[in-house]
Rosetta silent file (secondary structure, phi, psi, omega in degrees, C-alpha in Angstrom):
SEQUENCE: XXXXXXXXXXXXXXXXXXXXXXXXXXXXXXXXXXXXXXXXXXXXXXXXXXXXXXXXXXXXXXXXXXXXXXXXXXXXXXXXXXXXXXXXXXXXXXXXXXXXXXXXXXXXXXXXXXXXXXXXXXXXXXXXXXXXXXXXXXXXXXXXXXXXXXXXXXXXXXXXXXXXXXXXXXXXXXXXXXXXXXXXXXXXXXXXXXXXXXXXXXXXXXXXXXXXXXXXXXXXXXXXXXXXXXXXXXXXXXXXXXXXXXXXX
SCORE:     score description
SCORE:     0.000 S_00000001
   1 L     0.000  148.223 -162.491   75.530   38.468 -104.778 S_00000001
   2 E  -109.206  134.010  159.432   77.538   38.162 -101.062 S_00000001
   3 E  -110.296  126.573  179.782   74.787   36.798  -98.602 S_00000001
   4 E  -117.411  135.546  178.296   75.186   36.354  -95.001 S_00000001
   5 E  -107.031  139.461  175.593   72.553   33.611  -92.925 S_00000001
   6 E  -136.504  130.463  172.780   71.863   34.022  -89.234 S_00000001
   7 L    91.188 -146.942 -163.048   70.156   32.088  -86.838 S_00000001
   8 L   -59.851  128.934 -170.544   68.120   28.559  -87.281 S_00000001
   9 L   -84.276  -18.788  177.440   68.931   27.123  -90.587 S_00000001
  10 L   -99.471  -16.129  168.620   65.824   25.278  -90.482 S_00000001
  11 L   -91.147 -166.169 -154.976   63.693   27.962  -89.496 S_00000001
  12 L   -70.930  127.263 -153.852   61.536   29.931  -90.718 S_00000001
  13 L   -96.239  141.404  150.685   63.588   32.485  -93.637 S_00000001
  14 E  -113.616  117.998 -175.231   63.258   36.037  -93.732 S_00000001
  15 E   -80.525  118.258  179.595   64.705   38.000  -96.509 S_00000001
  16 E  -110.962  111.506 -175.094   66.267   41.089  -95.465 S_00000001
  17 E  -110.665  119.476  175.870   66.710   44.096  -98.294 S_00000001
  18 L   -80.023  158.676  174.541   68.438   46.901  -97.682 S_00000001
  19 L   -52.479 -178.849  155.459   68.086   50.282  -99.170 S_00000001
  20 L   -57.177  110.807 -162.644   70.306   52.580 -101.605 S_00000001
  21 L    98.459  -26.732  172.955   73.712   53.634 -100.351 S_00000001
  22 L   -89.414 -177.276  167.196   73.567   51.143  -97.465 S_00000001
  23 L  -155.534 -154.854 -157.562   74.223   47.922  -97.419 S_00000001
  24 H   -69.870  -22.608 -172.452   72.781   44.724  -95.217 S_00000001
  25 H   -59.800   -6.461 -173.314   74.966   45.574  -92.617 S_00000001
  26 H   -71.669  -35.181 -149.726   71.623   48.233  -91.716 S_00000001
  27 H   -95.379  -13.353 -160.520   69.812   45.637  -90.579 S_00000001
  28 H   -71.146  -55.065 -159.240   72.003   44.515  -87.607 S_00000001
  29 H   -65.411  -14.280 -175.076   70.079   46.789  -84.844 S_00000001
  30 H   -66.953  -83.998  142.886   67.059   45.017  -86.111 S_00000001
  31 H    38.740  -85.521  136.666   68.640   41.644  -85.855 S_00000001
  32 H    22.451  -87.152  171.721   69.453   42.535  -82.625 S_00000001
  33 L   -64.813  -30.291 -174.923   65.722   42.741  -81.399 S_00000001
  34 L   -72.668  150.843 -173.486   64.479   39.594  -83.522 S_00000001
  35 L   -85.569  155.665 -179.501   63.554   36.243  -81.837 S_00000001
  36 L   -65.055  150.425  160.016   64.954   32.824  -81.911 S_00000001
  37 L   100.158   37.356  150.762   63.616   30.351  -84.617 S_00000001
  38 L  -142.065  131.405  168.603   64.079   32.443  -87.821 S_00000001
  39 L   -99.877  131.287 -177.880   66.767   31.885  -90.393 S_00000001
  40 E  -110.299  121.907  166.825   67.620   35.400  -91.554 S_00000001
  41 E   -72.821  115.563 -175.512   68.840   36.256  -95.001 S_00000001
  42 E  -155.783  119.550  162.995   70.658   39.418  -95.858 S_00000001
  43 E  -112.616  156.939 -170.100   72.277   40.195  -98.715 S_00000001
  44 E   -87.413  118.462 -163.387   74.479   43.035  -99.876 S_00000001
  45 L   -89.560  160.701 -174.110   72.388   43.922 -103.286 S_00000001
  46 L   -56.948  148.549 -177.829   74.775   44.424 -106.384 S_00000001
  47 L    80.123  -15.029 -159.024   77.088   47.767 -106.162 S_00000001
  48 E  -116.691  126.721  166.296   76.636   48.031 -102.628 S_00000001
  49 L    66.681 -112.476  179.813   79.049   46.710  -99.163 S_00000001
  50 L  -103.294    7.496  168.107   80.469   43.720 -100.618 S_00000001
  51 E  -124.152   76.220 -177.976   79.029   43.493 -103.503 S_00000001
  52 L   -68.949  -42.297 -174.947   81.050   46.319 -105.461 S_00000001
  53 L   -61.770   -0.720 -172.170   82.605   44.197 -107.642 S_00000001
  54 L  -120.072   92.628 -173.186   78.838   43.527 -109.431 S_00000001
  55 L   -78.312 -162.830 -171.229   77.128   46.943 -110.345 S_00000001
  56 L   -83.011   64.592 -168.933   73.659   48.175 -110.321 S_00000001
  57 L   -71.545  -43.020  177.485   72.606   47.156 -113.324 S_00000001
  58 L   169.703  145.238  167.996   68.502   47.734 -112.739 S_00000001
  59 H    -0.047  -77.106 -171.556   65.395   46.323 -110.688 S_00000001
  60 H   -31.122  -73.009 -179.499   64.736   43.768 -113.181 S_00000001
  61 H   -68.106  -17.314  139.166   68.038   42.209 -112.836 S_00000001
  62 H   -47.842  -45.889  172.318   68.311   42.398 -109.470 S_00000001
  63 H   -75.997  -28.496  164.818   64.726   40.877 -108.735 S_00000001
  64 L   -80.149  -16.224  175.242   65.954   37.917 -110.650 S_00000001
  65 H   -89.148  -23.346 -177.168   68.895   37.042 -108.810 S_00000001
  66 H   -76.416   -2.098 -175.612   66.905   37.349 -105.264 S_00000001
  67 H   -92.998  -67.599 -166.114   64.210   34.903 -106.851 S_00000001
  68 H   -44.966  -43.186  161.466   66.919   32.508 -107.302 S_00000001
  69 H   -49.036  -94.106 -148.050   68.079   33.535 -103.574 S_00000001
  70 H   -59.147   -8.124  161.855   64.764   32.379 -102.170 S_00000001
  71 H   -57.598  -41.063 -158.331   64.549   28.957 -104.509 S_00000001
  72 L   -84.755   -5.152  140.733   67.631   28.142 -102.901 S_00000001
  73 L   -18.204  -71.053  173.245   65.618   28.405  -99.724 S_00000001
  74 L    83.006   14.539  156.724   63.353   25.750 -100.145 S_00000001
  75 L  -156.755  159.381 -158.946   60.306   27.133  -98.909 S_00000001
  76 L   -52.790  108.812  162.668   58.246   30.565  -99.306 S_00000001
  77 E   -31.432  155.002  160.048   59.998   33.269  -97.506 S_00000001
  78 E  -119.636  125.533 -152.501   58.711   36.369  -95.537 S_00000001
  79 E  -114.813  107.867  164.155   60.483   39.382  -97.530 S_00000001
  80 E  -106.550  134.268 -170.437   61.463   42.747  -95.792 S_00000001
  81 E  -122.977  143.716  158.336   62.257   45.857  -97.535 S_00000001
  82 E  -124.828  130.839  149.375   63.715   49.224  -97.029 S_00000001
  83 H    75.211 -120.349 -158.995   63.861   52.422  -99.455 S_00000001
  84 H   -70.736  -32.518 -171.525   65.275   50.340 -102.791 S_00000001
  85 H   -90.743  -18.583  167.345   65.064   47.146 -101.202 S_00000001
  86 H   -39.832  -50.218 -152.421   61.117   47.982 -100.286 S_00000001
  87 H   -85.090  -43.728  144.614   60.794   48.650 -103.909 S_00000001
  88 H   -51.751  -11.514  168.801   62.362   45.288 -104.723 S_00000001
  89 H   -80.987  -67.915  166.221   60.225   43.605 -102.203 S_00000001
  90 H     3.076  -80.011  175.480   57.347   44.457 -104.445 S_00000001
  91 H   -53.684  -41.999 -176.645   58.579   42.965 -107.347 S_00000001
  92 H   -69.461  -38.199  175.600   59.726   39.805 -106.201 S_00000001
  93 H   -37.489  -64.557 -155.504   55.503   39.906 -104.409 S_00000001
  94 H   -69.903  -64.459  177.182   54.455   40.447 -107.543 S_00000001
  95 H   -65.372  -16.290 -174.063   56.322   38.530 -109.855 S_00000001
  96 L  -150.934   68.980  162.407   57.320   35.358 -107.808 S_00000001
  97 L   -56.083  -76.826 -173.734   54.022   35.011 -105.365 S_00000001
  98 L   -39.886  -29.657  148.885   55.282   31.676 -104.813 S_00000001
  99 L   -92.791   16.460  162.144   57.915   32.090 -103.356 S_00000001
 100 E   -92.780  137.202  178.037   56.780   35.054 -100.957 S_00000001
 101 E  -125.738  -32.805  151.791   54.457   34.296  -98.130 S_00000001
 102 E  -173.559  179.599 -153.909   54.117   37.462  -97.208 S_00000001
 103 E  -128.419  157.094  154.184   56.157   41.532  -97.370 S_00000001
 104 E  -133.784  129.587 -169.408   56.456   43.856  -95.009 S_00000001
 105 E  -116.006  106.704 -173.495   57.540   47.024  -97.780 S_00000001
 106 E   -81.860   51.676 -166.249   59.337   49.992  -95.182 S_00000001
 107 L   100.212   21.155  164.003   59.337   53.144  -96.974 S_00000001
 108 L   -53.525   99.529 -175.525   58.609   52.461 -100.609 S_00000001
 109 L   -61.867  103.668 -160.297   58.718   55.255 -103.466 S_00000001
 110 L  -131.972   -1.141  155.068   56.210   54.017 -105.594 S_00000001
 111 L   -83.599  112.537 -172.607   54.989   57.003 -107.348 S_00000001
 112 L   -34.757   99.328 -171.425   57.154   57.467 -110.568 S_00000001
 113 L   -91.457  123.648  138.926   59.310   61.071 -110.862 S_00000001
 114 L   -62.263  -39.061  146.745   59.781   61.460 -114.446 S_00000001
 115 L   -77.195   89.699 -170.215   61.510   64.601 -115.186 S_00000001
 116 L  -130.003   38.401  147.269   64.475   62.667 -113.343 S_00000001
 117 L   -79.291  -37.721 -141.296   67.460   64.281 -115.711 S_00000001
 118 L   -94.321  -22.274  178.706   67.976   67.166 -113.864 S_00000001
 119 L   -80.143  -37.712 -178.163   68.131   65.438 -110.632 S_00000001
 120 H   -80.543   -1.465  179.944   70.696   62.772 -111.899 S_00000001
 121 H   -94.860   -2.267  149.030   72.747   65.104 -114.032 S_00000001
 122 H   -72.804  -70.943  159.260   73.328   66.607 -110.185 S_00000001
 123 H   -48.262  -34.530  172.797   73.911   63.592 -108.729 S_00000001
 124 H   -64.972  -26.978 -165.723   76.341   62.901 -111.250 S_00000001
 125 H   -56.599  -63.087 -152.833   78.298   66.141 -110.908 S_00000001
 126 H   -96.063   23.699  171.215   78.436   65.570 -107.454 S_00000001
 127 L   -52.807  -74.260  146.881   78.888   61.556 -107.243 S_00000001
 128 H    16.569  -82.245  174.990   82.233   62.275 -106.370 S_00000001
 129 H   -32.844  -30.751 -174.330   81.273   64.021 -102.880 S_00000001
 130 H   -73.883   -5.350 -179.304   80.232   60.258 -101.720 S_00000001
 131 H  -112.345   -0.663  164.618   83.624   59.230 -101.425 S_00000001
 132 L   -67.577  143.864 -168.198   84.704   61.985  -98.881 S_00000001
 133 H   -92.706  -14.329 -164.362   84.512   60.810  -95.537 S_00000001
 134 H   -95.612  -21.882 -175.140   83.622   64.371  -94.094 S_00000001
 135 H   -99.445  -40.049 -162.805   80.128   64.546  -96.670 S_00000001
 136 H   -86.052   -6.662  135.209   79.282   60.695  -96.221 S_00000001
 137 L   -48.430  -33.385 -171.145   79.717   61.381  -92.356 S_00000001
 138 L   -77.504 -102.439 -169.160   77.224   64.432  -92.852 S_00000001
 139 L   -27.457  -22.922  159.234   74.884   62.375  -94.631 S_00000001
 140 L   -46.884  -41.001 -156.693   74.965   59.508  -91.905 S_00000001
 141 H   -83.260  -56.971 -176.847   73.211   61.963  -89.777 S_00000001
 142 H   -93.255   44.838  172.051   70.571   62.499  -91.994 S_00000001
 143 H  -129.249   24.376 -146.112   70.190   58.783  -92.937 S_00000001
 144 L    -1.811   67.253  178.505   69.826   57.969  -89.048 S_00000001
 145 L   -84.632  142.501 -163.203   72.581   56.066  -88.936 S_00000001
 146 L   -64.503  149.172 -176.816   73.677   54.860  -85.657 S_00000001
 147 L   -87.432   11.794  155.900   77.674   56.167  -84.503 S_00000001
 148 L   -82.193    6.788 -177.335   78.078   52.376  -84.164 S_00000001
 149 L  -126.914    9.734 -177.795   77.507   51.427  -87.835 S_00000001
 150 H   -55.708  -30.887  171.024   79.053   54.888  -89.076 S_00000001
 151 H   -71.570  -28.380  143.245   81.910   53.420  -90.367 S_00000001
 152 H   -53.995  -32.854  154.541   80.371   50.885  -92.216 S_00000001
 153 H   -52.653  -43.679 -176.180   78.225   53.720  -93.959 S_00000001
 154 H   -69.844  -35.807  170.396   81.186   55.608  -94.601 S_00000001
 155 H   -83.867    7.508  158.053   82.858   52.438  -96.155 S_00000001
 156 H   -58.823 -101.688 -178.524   79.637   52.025  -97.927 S_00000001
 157 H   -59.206  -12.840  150.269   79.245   55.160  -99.671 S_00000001
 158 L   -80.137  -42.226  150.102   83.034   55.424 -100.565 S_00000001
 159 L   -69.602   21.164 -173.374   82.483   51.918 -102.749 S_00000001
 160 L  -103.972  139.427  177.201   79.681   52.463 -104.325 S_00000001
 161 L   -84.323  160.652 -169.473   81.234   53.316 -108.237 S_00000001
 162 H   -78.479   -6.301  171.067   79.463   56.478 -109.803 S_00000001
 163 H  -107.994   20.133  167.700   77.362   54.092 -112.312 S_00000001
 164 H  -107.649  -14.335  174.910   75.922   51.788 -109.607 S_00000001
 165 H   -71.856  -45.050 -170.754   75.146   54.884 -107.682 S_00000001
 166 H   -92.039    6.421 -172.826   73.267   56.380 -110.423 S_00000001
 167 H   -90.416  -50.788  176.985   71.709   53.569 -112.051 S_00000001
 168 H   -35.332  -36.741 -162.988   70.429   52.413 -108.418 S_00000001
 169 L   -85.640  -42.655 -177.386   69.030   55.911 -107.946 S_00000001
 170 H   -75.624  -42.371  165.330   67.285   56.341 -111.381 S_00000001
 171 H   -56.242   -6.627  -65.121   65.550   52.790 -110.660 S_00000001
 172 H   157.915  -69.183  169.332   64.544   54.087 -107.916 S_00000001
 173 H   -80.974    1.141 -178.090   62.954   57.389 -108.924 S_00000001
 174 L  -143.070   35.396  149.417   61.180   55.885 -111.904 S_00000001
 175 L   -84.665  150.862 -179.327   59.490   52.976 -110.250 S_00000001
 176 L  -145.834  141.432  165.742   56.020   51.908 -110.328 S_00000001
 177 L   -49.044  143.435  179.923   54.228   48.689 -109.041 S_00000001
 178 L   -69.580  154.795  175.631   54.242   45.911 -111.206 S_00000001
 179 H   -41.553  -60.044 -157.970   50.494   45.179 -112.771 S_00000001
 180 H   -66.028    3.189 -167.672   50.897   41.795 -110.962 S_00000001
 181 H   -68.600  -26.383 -166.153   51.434   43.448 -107.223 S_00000001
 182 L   -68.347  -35.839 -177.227   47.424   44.006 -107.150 S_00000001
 183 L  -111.549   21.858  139.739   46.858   40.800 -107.328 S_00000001
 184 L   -10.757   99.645  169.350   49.910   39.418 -104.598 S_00000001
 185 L   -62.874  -33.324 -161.761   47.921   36.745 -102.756 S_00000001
 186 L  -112.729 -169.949 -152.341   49.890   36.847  -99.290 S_00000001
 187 E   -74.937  141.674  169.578   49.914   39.256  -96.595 S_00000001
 188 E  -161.229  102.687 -160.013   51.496   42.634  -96.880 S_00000001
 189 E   -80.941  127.847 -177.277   52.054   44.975  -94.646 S_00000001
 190 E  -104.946  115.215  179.593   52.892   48.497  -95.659 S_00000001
 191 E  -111.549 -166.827 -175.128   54.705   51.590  -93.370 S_00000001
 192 L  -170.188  151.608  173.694   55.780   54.938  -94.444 S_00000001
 193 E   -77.110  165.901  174.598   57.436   57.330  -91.429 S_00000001
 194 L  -106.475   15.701  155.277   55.170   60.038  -90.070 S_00000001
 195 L  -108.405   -7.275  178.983   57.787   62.373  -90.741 S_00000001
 196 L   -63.577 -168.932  173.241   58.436   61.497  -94.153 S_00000001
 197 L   -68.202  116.989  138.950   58.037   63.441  -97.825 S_00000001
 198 H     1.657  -64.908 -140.175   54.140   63.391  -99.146 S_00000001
 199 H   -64.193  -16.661  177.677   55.620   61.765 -101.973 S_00000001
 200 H   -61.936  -58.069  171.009   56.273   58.767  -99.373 S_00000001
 201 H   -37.147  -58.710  177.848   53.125   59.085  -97.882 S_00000001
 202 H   -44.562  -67.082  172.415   51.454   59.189 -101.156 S_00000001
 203 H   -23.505  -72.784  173.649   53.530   56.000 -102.328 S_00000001
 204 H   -38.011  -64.077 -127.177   51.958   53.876  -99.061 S_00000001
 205 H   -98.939  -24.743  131.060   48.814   54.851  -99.802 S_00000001
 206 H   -36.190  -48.108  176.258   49.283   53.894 -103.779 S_00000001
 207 H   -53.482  -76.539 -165.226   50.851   50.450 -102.482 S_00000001
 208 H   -45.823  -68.951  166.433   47.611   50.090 -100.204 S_00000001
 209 H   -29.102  -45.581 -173.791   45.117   50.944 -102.872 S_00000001
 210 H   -65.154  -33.458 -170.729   46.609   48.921 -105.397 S_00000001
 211 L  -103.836   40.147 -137.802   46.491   46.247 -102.724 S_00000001
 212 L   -56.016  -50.438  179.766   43.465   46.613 -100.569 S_00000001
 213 L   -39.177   -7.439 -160.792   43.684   43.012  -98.049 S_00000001
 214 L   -83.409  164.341 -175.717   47.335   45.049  -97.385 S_00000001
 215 L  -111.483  135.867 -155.453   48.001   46.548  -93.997 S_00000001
 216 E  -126.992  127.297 -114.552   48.726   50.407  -94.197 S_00000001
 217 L   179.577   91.148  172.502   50.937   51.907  -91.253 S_00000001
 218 L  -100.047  114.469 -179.757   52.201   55.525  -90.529 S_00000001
 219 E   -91.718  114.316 -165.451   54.849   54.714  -87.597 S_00000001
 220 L   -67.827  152.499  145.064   54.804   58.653  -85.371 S_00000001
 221 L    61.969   56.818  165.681   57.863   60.338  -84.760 S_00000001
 222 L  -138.422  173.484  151.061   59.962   58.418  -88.069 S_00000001
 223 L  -118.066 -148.938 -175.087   61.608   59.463  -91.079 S_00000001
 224 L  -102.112   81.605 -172.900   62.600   58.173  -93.720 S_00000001
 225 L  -155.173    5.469 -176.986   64.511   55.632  -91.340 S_00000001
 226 H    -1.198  -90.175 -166.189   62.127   53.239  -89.666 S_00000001
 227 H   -42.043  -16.712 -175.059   64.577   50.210  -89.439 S_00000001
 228 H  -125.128    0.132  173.510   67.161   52.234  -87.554 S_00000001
 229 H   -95.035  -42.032 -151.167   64.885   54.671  -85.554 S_00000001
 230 L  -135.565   34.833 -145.978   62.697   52.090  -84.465 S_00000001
 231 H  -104.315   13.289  140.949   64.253   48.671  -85.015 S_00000001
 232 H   -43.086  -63.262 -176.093   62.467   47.162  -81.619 S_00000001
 233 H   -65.007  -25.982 -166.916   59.520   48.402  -82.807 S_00000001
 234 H   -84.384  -47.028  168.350   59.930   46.973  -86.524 S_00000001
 235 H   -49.958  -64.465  168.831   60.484   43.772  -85.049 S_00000001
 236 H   -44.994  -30.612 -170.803   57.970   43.122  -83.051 S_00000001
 237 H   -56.799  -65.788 -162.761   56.107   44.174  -86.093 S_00000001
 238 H   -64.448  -64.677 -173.158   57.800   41.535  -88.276 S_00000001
 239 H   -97.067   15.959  147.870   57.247   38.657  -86.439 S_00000001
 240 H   -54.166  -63.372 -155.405   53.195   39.828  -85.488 S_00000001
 241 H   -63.570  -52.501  173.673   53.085   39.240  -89.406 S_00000001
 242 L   -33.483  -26.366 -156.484   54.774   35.686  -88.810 S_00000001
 243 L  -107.325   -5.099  175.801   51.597   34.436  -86.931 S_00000001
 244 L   -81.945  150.943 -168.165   49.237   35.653  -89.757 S_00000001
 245 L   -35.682  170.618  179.055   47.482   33.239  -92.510 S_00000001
 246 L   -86.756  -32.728  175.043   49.741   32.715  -95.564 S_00000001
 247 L  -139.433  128.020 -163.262   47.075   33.779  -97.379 S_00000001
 248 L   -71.854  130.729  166.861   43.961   36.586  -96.885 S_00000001
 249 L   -37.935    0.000    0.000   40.678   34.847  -96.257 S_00000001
């Protein structure tokens, strides 16, 4: 998995996971806005930016190599998620509490879709279309991507292969919290845009329930694009949650 580290090497790390189709390079207006005295992780998830050569195999396998990322830490992380990597933020919460200290999850689908051939036997026909520069420019717009990272989107979505696109996508649409997220010990903050699908909305509000000590967040005037609509605001956000307990009273 290609990783990039920024800032104090001894301070405090925050894992940053980007969504589907993107790749960590999403994260730089965030970045941007963040304070001294964090070392920030961000990796390019399998299939995705630079790491094409490794496909998408599924969650699972993915959530095991980012557990390994944060061992290699050395001490419990705070874990940020968007879209896919939201949904991987979860997992690692759930499954490897110890080495989370606490999530902020950005847009998480967490209600399953289940009839999900007919949407991926679409996406497959039209996998293809992602490697035009004139559709994965269209689709930039409505990912609110910035025109200073378009070309990194565009060289995004022309390297993603059509069975890391579609495995990523089906994981994706057929996730559900793990049993163990309800009982995720550290702090976890949830948003969802205030412009988003129901089914997003719905998702947060499934996340929260399942979690009740979690912090539940509709951020006005978003989509499904927080980190790049808002990534001042997201910040500020991010390192509020640094000054809270490790653990809910």
């Amino acid at each position: 998995m290609h990783v990039e580290s920024f800032g104090a090497r001894d301070g405090h790390p925050l894992l940053l996971l980007h969504g589907g189709g993107v790749a960590g390079w999403m994260w730089e207006p965030l970045r941007a806005h963040l304070g001294e005295g964090l070392r920030i992780v961000v990796p390019d998830l399998p299939g995705h930016g630079h790491g094409t050569d490794e496909a998408y195999v599924s969650h699972a396998v993915t959530t095991t190599a980012l557990a390994r990322l944060l061992d290699d830490l050395g001490r419990p992380a705070t874990v940020v998620g968007f879209s896919l990597g939201a949904q991987l933020t979860v997992q690692l919460a759930a499954q490897h509490a110890e080495r989370v200290r606490n999530v902020v999850v950005v847009s998480a689908q967490a209600a399953p879709m289940w009839a999900t051939r007919p949407t991926l036997a679409l996406l497959g026909a039209t996998a293809g279309l992602a490697k035009k520069q004139w559709f994965a420019r269209m689709q930039a717009r409505e990912l609110f991507i910035p025109d200073e990272l378009l070309d990194d989107y565009v060289r995004t979505s022309v390297g993603i292969s059509r069975a890391s696109l579609l495995r990523s996508v089906e994981e994706n649409l057929r996730f559900s919290p793990p049993p163990a997220w309800r009982s995720y010990p550290g702090a976890a903050s949830i948003l969802v845009g205030g412009k988003e699908r129901s089914l997003m909305k719905r998702s947060a509000a499934l996340l929260h329930t399942s979690l009740p000590h979690s912090d539940l967040r509709v951020v006005d005037d978003c989509g499904h694009g927080i980190p790049l609509q808002r990534p001042s605001w997201l910040a500020r956000h991010i390192e509020a949650t640094l000054d809270e307990p490790p653990h809910p009273a």
